[in-house]
N, C-alpha and C positions, 0 to 999 in steps of 0.2 A: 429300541435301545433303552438302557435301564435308566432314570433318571440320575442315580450317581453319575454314571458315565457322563452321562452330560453336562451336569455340574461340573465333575473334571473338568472338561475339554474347555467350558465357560469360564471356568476359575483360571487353567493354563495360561490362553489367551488374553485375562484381564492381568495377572502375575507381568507376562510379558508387555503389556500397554505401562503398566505400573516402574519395571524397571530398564525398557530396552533388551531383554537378553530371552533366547527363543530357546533355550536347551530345554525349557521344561515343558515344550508343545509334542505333542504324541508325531508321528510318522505318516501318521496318511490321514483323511477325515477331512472337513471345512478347517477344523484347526491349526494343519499341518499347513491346509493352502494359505492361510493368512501368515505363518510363520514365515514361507515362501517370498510370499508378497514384500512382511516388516524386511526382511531380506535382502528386496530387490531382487531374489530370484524369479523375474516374470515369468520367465520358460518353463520353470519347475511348477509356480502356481498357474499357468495356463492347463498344462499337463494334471497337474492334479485336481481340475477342476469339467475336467473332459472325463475323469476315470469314473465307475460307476461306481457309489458309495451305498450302502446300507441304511445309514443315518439317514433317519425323515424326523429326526425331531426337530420340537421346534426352535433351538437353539443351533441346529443345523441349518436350516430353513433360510434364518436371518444370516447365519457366517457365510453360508453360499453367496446369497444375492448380495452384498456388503463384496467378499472378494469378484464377484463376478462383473458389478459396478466399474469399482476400482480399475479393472484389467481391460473392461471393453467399452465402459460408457452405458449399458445397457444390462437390463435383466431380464432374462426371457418370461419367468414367472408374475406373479401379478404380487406386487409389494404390499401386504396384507400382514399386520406381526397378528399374531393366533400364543400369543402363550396364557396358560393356564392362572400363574403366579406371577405376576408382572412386577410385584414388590420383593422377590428375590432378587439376589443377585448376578443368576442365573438370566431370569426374566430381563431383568431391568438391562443386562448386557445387551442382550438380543435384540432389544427397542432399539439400543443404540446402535445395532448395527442396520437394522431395519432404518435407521431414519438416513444413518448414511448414506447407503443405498439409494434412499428418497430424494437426498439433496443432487448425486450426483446422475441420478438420471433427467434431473431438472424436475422434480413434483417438488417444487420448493413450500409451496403450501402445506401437501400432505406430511410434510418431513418438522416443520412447523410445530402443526396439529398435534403428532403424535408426540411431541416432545414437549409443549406446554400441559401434555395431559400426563406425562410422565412424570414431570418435574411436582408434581403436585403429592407423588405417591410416597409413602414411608418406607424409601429404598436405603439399604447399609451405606453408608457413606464412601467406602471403595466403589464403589460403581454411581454413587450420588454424584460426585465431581465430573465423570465424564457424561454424563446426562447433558449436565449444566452445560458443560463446554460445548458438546454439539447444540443445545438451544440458542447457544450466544453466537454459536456463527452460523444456523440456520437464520437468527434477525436479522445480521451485521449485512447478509447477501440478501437479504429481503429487503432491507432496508429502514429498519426499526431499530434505530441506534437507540436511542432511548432506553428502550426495553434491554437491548441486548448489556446496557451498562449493569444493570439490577442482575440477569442472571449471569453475566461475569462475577462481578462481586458474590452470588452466592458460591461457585465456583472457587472463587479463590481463598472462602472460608473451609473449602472440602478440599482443597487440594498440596496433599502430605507428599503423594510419589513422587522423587523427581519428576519423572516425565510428565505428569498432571503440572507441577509447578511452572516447568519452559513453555507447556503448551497455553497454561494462564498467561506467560509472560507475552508470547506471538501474538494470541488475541487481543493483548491490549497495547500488541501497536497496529495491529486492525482497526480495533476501538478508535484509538487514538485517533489516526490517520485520517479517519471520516468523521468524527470529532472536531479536525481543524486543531488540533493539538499536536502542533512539531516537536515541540518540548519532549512532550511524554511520550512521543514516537522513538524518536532519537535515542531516548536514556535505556528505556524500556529494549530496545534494538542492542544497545550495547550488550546487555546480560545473555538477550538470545545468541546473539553472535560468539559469548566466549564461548556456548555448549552444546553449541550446535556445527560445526563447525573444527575439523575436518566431518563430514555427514558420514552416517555410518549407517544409514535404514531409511523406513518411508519415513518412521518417528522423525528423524531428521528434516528431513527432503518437506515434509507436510510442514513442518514450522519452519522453513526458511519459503515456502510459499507463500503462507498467512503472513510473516513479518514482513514480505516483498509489497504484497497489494497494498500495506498500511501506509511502506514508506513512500510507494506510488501516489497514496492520495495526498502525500505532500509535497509532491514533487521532486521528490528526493531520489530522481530517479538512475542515478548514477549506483549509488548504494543499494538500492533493489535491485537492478542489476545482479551487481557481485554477489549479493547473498545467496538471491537466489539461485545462479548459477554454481555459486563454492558448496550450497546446502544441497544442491540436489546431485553434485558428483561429478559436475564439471559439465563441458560439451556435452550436449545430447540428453542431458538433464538425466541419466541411468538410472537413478536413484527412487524417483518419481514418478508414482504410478500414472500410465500411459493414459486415463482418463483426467489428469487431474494436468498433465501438460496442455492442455487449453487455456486455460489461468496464464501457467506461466509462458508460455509463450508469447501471448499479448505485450505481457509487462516489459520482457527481454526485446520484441519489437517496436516496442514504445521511447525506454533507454537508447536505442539505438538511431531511431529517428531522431531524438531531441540531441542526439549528439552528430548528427548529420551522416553517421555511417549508414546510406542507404544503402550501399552494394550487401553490409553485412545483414542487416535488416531483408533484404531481399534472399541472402542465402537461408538464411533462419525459415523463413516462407515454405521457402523449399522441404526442409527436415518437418517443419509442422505439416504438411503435407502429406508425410509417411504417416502421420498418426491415425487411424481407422477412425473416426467419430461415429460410426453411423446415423444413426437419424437424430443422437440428442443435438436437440436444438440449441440449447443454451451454452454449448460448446462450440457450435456452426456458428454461434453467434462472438465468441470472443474474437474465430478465425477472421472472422468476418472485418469484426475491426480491427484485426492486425496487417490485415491487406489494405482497410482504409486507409490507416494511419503512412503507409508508402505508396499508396496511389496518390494522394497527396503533396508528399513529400516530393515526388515526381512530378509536381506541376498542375495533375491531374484531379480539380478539387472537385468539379461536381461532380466527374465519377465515385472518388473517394466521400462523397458528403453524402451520394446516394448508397453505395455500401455503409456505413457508419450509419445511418437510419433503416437500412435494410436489420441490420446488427441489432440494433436497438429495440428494435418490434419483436422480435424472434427473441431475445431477452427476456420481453417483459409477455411474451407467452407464457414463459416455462415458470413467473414470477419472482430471476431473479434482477431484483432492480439494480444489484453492486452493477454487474455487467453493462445492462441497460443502461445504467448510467454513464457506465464510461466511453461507453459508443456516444453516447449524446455528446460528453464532451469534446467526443473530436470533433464535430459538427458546430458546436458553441465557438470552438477556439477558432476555427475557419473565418465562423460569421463574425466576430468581433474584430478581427486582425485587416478584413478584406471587404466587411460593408455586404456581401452575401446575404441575403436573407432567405436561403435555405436549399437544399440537396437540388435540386431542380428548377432555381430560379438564379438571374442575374442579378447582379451587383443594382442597389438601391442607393437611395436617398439614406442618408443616417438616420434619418428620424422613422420612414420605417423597417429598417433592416433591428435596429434597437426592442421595436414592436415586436418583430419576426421572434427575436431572439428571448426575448420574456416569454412567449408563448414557445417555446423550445422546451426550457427550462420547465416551464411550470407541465411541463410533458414526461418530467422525469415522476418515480413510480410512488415516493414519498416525499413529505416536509421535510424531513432532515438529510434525504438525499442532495432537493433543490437544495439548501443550504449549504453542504459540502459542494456542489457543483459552482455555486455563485464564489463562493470563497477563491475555490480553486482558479475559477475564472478571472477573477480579480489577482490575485496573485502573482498570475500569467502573463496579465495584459495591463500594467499598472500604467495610469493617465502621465498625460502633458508628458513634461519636462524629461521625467527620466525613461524615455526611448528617445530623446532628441537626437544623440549620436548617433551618426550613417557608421562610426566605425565602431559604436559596442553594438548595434543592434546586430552586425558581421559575423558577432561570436555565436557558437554553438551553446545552448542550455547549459552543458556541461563546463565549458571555458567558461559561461557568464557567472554559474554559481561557483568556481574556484576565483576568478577574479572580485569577485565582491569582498570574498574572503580575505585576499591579498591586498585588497583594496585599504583594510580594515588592519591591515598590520601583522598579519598572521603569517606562521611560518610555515615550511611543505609539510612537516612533519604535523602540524594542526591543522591544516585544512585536511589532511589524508584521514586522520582520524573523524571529524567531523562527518566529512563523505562518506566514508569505508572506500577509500580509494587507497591506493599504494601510494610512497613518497614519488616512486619515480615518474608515474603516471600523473602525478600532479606538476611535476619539474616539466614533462611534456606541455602540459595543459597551459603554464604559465609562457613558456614558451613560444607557443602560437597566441598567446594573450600578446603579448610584446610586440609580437609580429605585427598582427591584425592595426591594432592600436597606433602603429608608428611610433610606440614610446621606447624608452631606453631600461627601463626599470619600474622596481612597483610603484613609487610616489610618481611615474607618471602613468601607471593603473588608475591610483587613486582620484590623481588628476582629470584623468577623462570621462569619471565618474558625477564632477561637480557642475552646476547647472542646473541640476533640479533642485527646483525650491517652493514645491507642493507641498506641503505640511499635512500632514495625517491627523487629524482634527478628532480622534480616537485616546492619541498618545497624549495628545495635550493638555488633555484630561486628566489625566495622573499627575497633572503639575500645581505649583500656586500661581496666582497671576502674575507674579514676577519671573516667575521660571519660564513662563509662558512667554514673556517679552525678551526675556536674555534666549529663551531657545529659537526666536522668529529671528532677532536681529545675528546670531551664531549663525543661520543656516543660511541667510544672507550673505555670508561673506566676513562679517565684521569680526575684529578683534576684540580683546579683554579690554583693553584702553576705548577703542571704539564703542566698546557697549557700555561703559563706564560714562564715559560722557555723554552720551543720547540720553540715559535714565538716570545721570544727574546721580551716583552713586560712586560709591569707592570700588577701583580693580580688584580688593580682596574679598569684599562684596559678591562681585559677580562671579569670584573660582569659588567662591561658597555657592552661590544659585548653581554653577555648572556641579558641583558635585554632587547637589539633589536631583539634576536633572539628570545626569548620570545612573545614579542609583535608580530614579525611576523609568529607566529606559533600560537597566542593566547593561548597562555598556560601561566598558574601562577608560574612554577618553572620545575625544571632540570626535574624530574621524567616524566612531562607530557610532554616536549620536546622529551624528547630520545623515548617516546613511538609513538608519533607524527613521530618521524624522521623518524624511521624505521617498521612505519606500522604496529605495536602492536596491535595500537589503530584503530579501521575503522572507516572511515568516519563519520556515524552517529552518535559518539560516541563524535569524535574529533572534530569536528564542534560545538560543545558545552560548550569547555572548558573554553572558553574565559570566560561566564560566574558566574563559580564557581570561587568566590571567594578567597572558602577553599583549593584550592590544597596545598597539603605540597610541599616544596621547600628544596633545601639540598643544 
């Protein structure tokens, strides 16, 4: 094949990355089957990936095994990029598909390697930007946040195309999410959601995956969920290439657990079952932990705690640690909750099942993994006082993080948006909040929320020393007159210390403070406040 032709065929395909739209890909070739694919027609790029093609160049080489990945999990050929000119555009594509290929047959390293050596080269900037982007989520799944922040950032100085632009925005609520950054999760989720959404391709279906595992790592698990089922085309996930529903199926049996629908979780099982993985591992390995995560749920922990380390190992084979890691954390979240100190042992003593669990942790694949992993874990299993209620600890994840919110003064129509839940869906949520609770209405949500008076010795920090003693004796219990006279000051005094304290909690009023102070409210929750408006105040 002549090398113009294949520049075509390499320009067609980047044309289409660049704008969503496939009219300008040729008819038959590796080109045509990726057009197939951006499509969602599997059957078509199955079919035309079985026909026998002509093209042995090496820009074909790479779109082969790139769609053949994609479609089956696997490449029969040996993932090897051979191009001449690697600082074309041309070249530099084909890396890129080459590395894709790498990542999702699980050589996470080799996919890595050839992408730190790529980013290096004096490639056109139309093809620079998608470099960069696969470097940033070949680290992000390695597990080298760090790094992967620098080649985002180069990334999002090359990235003009639309579709370059949304796919910057997904990654950095990836970034974010294993960052420990709800904030920027959350905001950055907003943009992806206006434009992604109704999904129309894989373009689509791939950035409502990446936005799904971001808002996963903050727990936001209801709003992963939706996305990524609304971004991938509904039930059955259609949209989303059948290698790459490993990911998401985890995540959608994870949401499902944390909100107690095991039956639906269990049918989900079922459908990811249909999916062929063959031997990649690191896709045997997400299954893995989405059986834990309801073998569990079913009462069943050591079984579930010895899959979920089964999971984990076969993860950190293939060297992707994101996975790795999240098998671990169902393992952590067991042992913290139940005193467990590991997949095959009985229930301990606190002081070593504590031990167990630091050497658990320190088993995840990186430094900045262990640190999203502690975070998360804390997050999850916050001390003392606020799990004392036998009747909030009742609630499902999902009712608990709509009640916090209702807690807080907020209305259906802002908690839905906060979420990505629907009003009506949240009208339900509150509903069995009510129930569960024995209360009558939201101030006795709020109500059943008070009791904890653990102080976050973090936030208090942001304060002066007098803010510090108006925000101890506030979360106490005491009133504006009560705190006025303990420290010997005037009442308009201390609505002046509450409104610094305020500002520096970003919260609109007392209620979101005290929930703030003492960890009611989690992170992704509380990183948000500052925005609304409507909190009530008292």
């Amino acid at each position: 094949m002549s090398r113009r032709v294949e520049d075509a065929a390499s320009l067609a395909v980047l044309q289409t990355m660049e704008t969503g739209r496939t009219d300008c890909l040729p008819a038959r070739g590796w080109a045509a089957a990726y057009g197939a694919l951006f499509e969602g027609r599997f059957g078509d790029a199955h079919a035309l990936l079985a026909s026998d093609d002509e093209d042995d160049s090496d820009a074909a080489a790479a779109g082969w095994a790139q769609v053949e990945a994609l479609l089956t999990g696997a490449v029969r050929g040996e993932i090897r990029p051979r191009m001449p000119d690697a600082g074309s555009i041309t070249g530099a594509m084909a890396l890129f598909r080459w590395s894709e290929a790498a990542h999702i047959v699980g050589d996470m390293a080799g996919c890595q390697r050839m992408l730190s050596d790529a980013v290096q080269l004096a490639v056109p900037r139309r093809a620079r930007v998608w470099l960069h982007l696969a470097f940033t989520r070949a680290l992000l799944f390695r597990g080298d946040i760090d790094a992967a922040r620098g080649a985002l950032n180069a990334a999002t100085a090359d990235a003009e195309a639309p579709l370059a632009q949304r796919s910057v925005w997904c990654v950095r609520v990836l970034l974010a999410g294993l960052s420990g950054n709800p904030r920027l999760a959350l905001a950055e989720t907003e943009k992806v959601r206006a434009v992604i959404l109704p999904a129309r391709g894989y373009a689509d279906s791939g950035m409502a995956l990446t936005t799904s595992l971001g808002l996963a790592a903050v727990g936001a698990l209801d709003s992963a969920s939706e996305i990524l089922r609304l971004g991938s085309g509904g039930a059955g996930m259609p949209l989303l290439p059948p290698a790459l529903r490993a990911y998401a199926y985890d995540v959608l049996i994870e949401a499902a657990v944390s909100a107690g629908q095991i039956d639906l979780a269990e049918w989900m099982i079922l459908d990811f079952d249909r999916v062929d993985l063959g031997v990649n591992e690191q896709f045997h390995a997400a299954r893995e932990a989405a059986r834990a995560r309801i073998d569990i749920a079913r009462g069943d922990r050591p079984g579930g705690m010895a899959r979920a380390d089964r999971a984990r190992r076969q993860a950190d084979r293939t060297g992707s640690g994101l996975v790795g890691a999240r098998a671990t954390m169902i393992i952590a979240n067991v042992m913290a909750t139940s005193g467990s100190a590991g997949p095959n042992r009985r229930d301990e003593p606190d002081a070593v099942a504590a031990r167990s669990l630091e050497r658990l942790l320190r088993s995840v694949s990186t430094a900045e993994l262990r640190a999203w992993a502690e975070q998360r874990l804390a997050s999850t299993s916050p001390p003392g006082a606020a799990l004392d209620s036998i009747q909030w600890s009742s609630l499902t994840l999902a009712q608990e993080a709509v009640a916090r919110l209702a807690a807080q003064g907020l209305r259906n129509q802002e908690i839905a948006r906060i979420l990505y839940l629907s009003p009506r869906t949240v009208e339900g949520h509150i509903a069995a909040i009510i129930n569960k609770l024995g209360v009558s209405n939201r101030v006795g949500i709020a109500r059943a929320r008070e009791g904890a008076t653990t102080i976050d010795a973090l936030l208090l920090a942001r304060m002066t020393a007098r803010q510090t003693e108006v925000a101890r004796l506030m979360v106490a219990g005491e009133g504006n007159r009560a705190i006025a006279e303990r420290l010997a000051i005037s009442e308009k005094t201390v609505e002046k210390h509450l409104r610094g304290i305020y500002r520096a909690l970003g919260v609109a009023g007392r209620v979101g403070a005290v929930a703030v102070l003492v960890g009611t409210v989690p992170p992704v929750i509380s990183g948000q406040l500052q925005t609304q408006p409507t909190l009530v105040s008292r």
